[in-house]
C-alpha positions as CSV (number, residue, x, y, z in Angstrom):
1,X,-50.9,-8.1,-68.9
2,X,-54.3,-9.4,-67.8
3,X,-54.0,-12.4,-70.3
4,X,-50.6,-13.4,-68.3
5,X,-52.5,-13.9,-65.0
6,X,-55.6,-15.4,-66.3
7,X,-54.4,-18.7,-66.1
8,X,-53.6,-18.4,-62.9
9,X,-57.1,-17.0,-62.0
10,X,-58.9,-20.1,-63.6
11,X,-56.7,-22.3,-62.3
12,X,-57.0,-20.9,-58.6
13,X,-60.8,-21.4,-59.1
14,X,-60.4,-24.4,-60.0
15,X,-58.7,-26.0,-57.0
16,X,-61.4,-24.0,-55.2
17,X,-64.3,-25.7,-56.4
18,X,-62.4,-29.1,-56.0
19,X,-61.8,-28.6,-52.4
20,X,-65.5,-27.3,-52.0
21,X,-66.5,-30.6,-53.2
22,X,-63.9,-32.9,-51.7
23,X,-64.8,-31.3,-48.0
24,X,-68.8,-32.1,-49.1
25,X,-67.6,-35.9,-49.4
26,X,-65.5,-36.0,-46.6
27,X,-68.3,-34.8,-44.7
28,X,-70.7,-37.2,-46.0
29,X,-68.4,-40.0,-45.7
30,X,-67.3,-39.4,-41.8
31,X,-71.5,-38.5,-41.4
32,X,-70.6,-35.2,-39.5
33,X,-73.8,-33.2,-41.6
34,X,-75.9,-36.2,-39.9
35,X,-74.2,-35.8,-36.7
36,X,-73.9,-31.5,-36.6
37,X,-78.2,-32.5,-37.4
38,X,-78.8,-34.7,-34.4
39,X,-76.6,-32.5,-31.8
40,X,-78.8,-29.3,-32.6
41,X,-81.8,-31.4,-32.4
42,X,-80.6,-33.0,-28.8
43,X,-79.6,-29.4,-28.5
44,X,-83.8,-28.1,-29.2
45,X,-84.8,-31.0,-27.0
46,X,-83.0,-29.9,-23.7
47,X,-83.9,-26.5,-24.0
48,X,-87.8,-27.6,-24.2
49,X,-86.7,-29.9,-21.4
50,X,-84.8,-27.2,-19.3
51,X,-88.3,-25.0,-20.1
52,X,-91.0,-27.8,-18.7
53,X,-88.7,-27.8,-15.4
54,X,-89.1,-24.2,-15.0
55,X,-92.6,-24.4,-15.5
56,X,-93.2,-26.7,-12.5
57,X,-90.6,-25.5,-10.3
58,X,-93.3,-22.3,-10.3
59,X,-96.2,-24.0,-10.1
């Protein structure tokens, strides 16, 4: 019986791994890795920003 559904199984990770792949390239193509990058470090940069401004409104 586990023979019948094995195909299945291998085929299932199959189309898996293909769609793992294909979103990688989509991503590349369309830059959104570089873009997800530079929005947290804009993200790092106006929180250091945000923390300066505290600083000297107690000063």
């Amino acid at each position: 019986m586990a023979g019948l559904f094995m195909p299945y199984i291998i085929g299932l990770l199959v189309v898996l791994l293909l769609l793992l792949l294909l979103r990688e390239v989509n991503c590349w193509y369309w830059k959104i890795n570089r873009v997800i990058e530079l929005l947290s470090q804009i993200q790092k940069d106006l929180a250091e920003i945000k923390q300066s401004i505290k600083q000297e409104e107690h000063l």
